[in-house]
N, C-alpha and C positions, 0 to 999 in steps of 0.2 A: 465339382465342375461349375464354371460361372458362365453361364448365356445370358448374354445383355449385349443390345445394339449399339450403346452408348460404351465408348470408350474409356471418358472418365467416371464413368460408373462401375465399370468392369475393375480398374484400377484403386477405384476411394474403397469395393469391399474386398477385393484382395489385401490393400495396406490394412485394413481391419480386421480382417482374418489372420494375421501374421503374431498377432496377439494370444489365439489361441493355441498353443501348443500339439494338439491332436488334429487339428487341421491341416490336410497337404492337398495345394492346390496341381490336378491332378490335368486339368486344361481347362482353355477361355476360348470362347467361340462368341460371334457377333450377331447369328442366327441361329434360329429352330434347324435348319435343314444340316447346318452344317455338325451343331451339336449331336444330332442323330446319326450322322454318318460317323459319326467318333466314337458314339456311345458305348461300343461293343468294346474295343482296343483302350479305353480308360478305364470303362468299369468301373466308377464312380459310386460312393456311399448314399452321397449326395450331392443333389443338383440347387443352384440356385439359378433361378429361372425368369429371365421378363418376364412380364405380361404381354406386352404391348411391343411387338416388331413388324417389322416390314414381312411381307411373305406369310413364314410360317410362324405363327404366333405361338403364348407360351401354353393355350392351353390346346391349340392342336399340336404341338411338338408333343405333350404329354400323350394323348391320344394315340400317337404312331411310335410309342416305346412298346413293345413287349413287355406280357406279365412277368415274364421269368428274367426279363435282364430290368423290372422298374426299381429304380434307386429311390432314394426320400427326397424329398420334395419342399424348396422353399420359394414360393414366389415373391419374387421382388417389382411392385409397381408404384405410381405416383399419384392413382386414384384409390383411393378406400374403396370405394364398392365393389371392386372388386375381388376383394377378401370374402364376400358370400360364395361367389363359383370359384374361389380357389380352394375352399374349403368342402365345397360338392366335389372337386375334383382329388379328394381326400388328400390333401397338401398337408404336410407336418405343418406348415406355419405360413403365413408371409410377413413380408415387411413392409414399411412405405419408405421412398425415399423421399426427402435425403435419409442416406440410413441412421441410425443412432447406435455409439457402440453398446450403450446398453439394451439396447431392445436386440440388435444383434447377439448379444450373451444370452439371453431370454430365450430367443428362437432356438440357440444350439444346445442348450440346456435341455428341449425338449425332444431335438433331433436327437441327443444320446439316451437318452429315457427309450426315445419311442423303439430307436437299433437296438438297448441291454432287452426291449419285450421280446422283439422277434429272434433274438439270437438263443435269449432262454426258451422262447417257445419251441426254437427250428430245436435244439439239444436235448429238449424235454421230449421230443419224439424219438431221435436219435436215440434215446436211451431207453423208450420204452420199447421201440422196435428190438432191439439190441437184446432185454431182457425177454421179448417172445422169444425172438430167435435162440436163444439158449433152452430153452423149454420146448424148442420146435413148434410153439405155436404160433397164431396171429399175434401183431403186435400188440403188447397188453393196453388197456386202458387206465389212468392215471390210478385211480382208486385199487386198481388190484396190485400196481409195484409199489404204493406206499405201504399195503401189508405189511404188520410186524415179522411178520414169518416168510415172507416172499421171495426172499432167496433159497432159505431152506427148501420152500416146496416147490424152487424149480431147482436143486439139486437132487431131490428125489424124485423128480422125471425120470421115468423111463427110456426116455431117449433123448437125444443129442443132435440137435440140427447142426450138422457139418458141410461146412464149404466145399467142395471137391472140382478145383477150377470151373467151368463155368454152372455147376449146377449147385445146386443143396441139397444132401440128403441126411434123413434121419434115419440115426442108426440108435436100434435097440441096443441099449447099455451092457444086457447079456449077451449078446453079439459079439463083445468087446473082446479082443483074447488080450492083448497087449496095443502098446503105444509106445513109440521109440521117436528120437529126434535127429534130423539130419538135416544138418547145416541151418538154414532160417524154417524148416518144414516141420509140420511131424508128421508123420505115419502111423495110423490108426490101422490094426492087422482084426481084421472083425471074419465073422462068420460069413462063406458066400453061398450061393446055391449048392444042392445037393452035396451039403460038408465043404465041399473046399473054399477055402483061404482065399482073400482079400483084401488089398490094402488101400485105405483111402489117404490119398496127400492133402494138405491143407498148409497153409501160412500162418504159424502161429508160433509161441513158446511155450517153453515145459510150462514156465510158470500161471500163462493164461490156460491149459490147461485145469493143471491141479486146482486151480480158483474154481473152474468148474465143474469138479468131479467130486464125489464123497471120497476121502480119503482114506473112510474106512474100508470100501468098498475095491480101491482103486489106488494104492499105496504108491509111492514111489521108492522103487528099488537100487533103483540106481541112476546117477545123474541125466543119465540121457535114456531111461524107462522108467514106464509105470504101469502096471500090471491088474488085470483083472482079478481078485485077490479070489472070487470064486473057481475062478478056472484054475485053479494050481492045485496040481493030484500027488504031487510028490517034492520033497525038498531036502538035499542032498548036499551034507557039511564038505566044506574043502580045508585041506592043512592052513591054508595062511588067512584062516578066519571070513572066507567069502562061502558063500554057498550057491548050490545051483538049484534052481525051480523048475518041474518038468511040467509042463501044461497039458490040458486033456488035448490034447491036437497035437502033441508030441514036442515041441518046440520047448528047447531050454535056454531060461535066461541065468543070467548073474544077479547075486542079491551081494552087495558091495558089501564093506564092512563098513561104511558110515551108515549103512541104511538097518543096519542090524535089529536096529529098535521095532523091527514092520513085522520081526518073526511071531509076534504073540499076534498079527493079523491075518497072519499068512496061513499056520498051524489051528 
């Protein structure tokens, strides 16, 4: 977004913006007030900003942005001093005009620097939350998911923080009796109160999943199951090479014949 009062000002860094490839100019406004009435419907990466307009100027427009919708920030003025309160006003950069293309290159070279920090830092929580929640704990701290074993030892959690439309719950692993999948879902069939059966929904795939389950523990029997390999009390050959699995809860599945190889996990 370009806020500048000056018309041919607005225009000389648009034509100078048209150089860089990753830039899309997304709107141009002639004031603060109006910039901010836009801000929400552009949603801009970044803003290049007077200093100096009529009204609402560039550093109370910045002032009346929300934390959560503030983009980066380059102020554009034609006094230097003003570059100390642009920079209190933690601005990626400013410029003086007239602009220069290379100090322009200079400035955006820093704008992508400063967005690759924040987008690795926003993804590096993303990912640590991501790895509690598979362990059912809080979200980890940096130094416990770079552990060399840090996946292992949240596969051997005892339980499984599952999604279950609007809530999460953790369900103990021995809990598990089976897991089947239905259309974009799966079905988690776990232990419930006093003995009876259970099934929690969830949005996910076989494959996410098996990523998160010990295999040895938790076999996959058949393409669309995968099976508590503790809970299975009996296992029953069929003529055309499949077999059936009886569970301690009574419930019998199919062990496919591509899955054959799971009977030395199963026995």
């Amino acid at each position: 977004m370009i806020v500048d009062d000056e018309p041919l000002a607005r225009r000389g860094l648009e034509i100078r913006l048209q150089a860089h490839a990753d830039v899309d100019i997304v709107g141009q406004y002639g004031d603060g007030a109006s910039a901010l009435a836009a801000l929400r419907e552009d949603q801009p990466d970044l803003v290049f900003l007077d200093v100096q307009m009529p009204g609402v100027d560039g550093f109370e427009t910045l002032r009346r942005i929300p934390a959560s919708e503030m983009p980066l920030v380059v102020f554009v003025t034609a006094f230097d001093h003003y570059a100390i309160r642009a920079f209190e006003a933690s601005a990626a950069d400013y410029l003086l005009k007239p602009v220069e293309d290379s100090r322009l290159a200079q400035a955006l070279a820093r704008v992508r620097e400063v967005r690759a920090q924040r987008e690795a830092g926003a993804h590096c929580g993303q990912l640590l939350e991501l790895l509690g929640e598979l362990s059912g704990r809080a979200p980890l701290r940096l130094e416990q998911a770079l552990l060399p074993d840090a996946i292992d030892r949240l596969r051997r959690e005892e339980r499984l923080a599952v999604r279950d439309g609007h809530r999460t719950v953790r369900v103990d692993l021995r809990g598990i009796r089976w897991i089947d999948a239905a259309g974009d879902y799966m079905c988690l069939h776990v232990d419930g109160k006093d003995g009876a059966g259970e099934t929690l929904v969830l949005r996910a795939t076989m494959r996410e999943l098996e990523r998160q389950l010990d295999s040895q523990r938790f076999p996959r029997i058949h393409r669309s199951t995968i099976v508590n390999a503790s809970r299975v009390v009996e296992l029953r050959p069929h003529s055309n090479g499949e077999s059936f699995l009886r569970l301690d809860c009574g419930q019998e599945l199919k062990l496919s014949r591509s899955h054959r190889d799971k009977l030395s996990i199963l026995l």
